[in-house]
DSSP file (Angstrom, degrees, kcal/mol; ACC not computed):
  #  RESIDUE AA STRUCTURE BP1 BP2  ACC     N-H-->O    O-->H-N    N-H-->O    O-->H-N    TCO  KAPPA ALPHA  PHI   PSI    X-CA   Y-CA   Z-CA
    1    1 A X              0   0    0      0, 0.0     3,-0.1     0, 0.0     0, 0.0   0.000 360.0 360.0 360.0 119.0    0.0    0.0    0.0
    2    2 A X        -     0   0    0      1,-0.1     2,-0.4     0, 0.0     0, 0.0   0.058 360.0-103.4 -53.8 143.0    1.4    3.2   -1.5
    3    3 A X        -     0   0    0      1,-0.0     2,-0.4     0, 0.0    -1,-0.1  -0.649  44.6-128.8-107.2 128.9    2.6    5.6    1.9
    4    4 A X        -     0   0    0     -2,-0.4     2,-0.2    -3,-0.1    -1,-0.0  -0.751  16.6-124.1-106.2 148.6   -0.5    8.6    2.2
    5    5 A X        -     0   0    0     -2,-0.4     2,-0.8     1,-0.1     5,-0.1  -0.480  36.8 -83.2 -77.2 153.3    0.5   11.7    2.3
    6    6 A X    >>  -     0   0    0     -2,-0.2     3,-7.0     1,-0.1     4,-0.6  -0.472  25.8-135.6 -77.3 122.6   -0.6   13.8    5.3
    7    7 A X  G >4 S+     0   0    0     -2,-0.8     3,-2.1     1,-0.2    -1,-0.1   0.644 101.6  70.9 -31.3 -46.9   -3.9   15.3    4.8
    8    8 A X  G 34 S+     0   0    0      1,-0.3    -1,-0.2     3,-0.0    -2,-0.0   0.807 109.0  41.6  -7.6 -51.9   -2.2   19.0    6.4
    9    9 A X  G <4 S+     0   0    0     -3,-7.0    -1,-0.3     2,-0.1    -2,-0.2   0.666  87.0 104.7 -90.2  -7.8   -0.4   19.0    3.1
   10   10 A X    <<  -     0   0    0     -3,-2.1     2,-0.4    -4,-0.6    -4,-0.0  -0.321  68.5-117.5 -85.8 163.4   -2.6   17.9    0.2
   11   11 A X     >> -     0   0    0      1,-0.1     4,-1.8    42,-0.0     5,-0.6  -0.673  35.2 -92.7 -89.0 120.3   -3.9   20.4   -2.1
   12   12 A X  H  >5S+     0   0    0     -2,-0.4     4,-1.3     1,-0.3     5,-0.2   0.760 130.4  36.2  21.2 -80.2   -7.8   21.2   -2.5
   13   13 A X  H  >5S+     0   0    0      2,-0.2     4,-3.0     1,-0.2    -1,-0.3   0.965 106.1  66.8 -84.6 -46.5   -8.2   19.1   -5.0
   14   14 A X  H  >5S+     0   0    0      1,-0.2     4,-1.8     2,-0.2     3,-0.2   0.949 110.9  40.6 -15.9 -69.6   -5.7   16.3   -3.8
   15   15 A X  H  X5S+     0   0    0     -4,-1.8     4,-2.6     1,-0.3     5,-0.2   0.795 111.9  51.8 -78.6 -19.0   -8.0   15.6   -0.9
   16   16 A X  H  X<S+     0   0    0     -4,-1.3     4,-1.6    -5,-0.6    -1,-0.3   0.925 107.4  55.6 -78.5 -34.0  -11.3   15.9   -2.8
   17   17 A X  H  X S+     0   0    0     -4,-3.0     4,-1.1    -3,-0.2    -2,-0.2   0.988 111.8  49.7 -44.7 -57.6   -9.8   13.4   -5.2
   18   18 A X  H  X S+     0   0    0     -4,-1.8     4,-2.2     1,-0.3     3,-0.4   0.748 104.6  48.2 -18.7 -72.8   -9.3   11.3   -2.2
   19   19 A X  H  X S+     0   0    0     -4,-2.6     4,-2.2     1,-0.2    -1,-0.3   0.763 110.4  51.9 -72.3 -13.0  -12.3   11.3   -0.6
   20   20 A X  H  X S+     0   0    0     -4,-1.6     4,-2.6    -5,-0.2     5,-0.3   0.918 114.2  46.0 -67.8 -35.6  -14.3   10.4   -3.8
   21   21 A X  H  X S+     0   0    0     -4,-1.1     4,-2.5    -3,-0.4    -2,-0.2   0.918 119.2  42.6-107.3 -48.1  -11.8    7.5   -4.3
   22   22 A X  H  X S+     0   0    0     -4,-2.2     4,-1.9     2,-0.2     5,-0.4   0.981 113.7  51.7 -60.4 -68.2  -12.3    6.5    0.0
   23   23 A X  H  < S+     0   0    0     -4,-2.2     4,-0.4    -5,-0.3     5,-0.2   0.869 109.0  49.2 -49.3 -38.4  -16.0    7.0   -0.1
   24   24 A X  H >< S+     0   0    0     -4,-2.6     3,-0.9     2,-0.2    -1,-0.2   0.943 111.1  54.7 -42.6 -43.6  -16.4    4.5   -3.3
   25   25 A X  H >X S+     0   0    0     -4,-2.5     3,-4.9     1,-0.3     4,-1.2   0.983 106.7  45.8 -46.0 -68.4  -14.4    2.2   -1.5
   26   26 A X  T 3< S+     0   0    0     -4,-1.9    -1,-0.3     1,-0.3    -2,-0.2   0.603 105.3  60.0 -74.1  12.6  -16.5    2.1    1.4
   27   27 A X  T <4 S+     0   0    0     -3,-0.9    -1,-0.3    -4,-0.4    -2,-0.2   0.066  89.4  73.0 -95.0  24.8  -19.6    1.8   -0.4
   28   28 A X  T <4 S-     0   0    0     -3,-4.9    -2,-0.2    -5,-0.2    -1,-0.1   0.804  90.9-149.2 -92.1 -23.6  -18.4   -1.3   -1.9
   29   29 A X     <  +     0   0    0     -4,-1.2    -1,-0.1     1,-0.1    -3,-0.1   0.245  64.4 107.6  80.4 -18.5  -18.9   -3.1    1.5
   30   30 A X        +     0   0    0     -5,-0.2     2,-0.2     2,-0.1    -1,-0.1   0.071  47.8 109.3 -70.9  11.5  -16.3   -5.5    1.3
   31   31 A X        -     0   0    0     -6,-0.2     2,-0.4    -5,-0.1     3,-0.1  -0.526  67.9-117.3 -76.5 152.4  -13.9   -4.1    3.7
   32   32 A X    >>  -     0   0    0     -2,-0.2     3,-1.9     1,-0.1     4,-1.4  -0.776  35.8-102.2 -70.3 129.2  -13.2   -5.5    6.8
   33   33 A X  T >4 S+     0   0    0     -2,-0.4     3,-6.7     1,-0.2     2,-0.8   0.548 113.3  42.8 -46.4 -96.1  -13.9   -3.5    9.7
   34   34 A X  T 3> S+     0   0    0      1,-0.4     4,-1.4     2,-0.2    -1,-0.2   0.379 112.8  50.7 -53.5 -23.1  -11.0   -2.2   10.8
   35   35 A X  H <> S+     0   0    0     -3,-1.9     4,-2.9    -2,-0.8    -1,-0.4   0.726 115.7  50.5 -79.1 -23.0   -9.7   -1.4    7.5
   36   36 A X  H <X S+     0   0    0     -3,-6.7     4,-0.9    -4,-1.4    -2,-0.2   0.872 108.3  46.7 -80.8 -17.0  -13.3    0.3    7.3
   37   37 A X  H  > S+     0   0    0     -5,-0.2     4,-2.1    -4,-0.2     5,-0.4   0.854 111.8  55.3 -97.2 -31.7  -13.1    2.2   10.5
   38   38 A X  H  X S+     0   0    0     -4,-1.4     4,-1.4     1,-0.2    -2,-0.2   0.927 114.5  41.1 -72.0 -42.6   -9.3    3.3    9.1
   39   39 A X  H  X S+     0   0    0     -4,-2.9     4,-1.0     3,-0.2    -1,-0.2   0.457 107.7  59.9 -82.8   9.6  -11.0    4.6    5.9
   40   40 A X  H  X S+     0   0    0     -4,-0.9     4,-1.2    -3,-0.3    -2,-0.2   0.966 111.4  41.3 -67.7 -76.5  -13.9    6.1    8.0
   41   41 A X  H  X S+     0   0    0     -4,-2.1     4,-1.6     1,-0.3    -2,-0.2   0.806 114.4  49.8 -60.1 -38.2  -11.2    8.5   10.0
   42   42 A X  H >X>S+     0   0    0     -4,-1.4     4,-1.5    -5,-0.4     3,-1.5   0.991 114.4  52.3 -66.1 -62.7   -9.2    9.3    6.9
   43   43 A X  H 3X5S+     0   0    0     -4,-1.0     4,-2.5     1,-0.2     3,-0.5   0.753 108.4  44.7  24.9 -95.1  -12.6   10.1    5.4
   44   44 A X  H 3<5S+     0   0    0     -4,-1.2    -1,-0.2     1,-0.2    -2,-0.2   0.607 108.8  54.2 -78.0 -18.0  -13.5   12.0    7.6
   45   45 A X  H <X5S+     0   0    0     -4,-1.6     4,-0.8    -3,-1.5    -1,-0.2   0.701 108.2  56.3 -76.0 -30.9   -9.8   14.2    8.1
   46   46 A X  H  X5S+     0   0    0     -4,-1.5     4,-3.0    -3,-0.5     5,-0.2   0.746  99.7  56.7 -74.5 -29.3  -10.0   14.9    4.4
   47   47 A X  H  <<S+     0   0    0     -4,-2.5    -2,-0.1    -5,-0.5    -3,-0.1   0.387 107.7  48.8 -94.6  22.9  -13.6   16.5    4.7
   48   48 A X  H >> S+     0   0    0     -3,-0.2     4,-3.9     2,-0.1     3,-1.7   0.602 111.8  53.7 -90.9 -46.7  -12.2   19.0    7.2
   49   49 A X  H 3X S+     0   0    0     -4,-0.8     4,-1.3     1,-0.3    -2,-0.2   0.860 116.4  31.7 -37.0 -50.7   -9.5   19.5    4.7
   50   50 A X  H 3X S+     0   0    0     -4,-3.0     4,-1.6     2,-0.2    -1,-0.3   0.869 121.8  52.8 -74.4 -26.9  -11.7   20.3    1.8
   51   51 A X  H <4 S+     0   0    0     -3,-1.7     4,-0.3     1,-0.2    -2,-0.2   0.714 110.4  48.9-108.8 -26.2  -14.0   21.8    4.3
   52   52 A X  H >X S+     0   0    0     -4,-3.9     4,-1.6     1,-0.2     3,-0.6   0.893 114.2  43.3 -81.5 -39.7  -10.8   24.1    5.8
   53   53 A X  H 3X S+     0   0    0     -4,-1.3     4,-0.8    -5,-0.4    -2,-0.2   0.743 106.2  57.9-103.9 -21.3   -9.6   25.4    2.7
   54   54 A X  H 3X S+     0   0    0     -4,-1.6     4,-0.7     2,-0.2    -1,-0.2   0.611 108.2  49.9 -28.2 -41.9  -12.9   26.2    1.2
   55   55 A X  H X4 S+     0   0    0     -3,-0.6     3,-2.3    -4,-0.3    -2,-0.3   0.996 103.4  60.4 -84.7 -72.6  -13.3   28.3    4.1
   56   56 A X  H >X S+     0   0    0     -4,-1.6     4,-0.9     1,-0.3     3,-0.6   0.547 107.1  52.1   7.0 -45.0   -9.9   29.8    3.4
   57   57 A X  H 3< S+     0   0    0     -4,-0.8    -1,-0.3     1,-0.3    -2,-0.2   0.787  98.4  55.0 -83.6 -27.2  -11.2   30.9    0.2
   58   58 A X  T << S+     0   0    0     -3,-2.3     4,-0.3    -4,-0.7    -1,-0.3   0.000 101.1  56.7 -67.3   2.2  -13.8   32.4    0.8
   59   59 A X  T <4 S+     0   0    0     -3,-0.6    -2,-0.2     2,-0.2    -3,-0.1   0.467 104.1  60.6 -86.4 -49.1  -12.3   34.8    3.1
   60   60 A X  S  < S+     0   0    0     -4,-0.9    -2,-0.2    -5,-0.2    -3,-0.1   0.834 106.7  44.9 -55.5 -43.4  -10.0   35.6    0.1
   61   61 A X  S    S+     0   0    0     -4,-0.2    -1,-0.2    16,-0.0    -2,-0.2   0.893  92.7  92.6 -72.2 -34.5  -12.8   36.6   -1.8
   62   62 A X        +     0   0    0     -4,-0.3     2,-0.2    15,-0.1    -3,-0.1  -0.186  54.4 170.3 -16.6 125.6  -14.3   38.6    1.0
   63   63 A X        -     0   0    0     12,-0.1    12,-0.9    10,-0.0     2,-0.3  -0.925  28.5-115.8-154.2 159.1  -13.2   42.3    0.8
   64   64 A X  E     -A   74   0A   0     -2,-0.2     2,-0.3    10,-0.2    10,-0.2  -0.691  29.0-155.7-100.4 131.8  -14.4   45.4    2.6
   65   65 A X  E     -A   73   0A   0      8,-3.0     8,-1.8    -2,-0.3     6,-0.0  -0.809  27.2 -96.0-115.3-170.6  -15.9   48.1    1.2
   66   66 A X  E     -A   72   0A   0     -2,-0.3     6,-0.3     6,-0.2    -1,-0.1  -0.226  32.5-155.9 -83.1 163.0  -16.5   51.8    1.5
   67   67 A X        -     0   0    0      4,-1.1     2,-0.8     1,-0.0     5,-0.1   0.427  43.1-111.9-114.4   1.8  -20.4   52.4    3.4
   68   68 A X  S    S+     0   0    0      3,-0.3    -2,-0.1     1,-0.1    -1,-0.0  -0.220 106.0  82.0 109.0 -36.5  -20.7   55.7    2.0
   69   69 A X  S    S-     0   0    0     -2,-0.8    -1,-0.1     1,-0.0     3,-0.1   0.916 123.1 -84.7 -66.1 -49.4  -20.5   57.1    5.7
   70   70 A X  S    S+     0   0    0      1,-0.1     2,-0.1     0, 0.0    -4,-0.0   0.202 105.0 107.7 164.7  17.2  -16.7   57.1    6.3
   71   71 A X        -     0   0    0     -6,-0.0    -4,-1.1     1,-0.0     2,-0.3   0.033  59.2-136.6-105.9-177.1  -17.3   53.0    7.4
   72   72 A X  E     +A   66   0A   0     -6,-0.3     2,-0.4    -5,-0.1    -6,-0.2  -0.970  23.3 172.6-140.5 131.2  -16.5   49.6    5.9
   73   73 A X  E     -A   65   0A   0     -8,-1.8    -8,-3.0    -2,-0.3     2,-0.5  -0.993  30.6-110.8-153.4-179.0  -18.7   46.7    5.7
   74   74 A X  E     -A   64   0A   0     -2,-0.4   -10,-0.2   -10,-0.2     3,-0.1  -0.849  28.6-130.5 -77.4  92.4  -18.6   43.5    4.1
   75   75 A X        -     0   0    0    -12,-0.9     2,-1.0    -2,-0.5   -12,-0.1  -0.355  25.4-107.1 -85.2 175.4  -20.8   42.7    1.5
   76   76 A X        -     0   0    0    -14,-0.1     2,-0.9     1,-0.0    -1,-0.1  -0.553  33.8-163.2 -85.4  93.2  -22.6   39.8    1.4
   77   77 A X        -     0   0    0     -2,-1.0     2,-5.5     1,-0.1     3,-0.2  -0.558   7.8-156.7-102.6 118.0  -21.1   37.0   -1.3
   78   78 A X    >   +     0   0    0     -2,-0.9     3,-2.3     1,-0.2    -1,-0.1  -0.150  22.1 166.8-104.1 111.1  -23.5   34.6   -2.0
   79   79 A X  T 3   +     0   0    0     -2,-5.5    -1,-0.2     1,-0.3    -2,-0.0   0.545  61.8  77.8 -73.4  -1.6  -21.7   31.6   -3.2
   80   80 A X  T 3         0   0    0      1,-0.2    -1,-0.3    -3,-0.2    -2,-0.1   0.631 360.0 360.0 -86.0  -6.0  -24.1   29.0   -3.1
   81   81 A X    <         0   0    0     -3,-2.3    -1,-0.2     0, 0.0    -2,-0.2   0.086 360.0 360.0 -76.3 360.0  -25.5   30.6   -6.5
């Protein structure tokens, strides 16, 4: 078995590959527990990952702008659109 990198380091898309390639697995059903409960936790460590850097990106787009009073606000990005 090929040595996994730590999730910390993988790239966006690294770890999304990942977890597509982990979840198929465990809906084949044919693991053994303990190898399922080891790709449950990895799982679940890459879909903070995606979940962290996502967040990370959206912050990046986030930018302040003037409020016409001499203020800042935020505007509102709505990204699920």
């Amino acid at each position: 078995m090929a040595k996994k990198i730590p999730v910390e380091e993988l790239t966006y898309e690294e770890a999304f590959e990942e977890l597509q390639a982990v979840v198929t697995e465990l809906e084949s059903g044919e693991l053994p527990l303990e190898k399922s409960l080891t790709l449950f936790e990895r799982g679940q460590a890459l879909s903070m990952r995606c979940s962290t850097l996502l967040e990370d990106a959206e912050l990046k787009l986030k930018e302040l702008v003037p409020d016409g009073e001499g203020g800042f606000i935020e505007p509102d990005l709505d990204l699920e659109n």
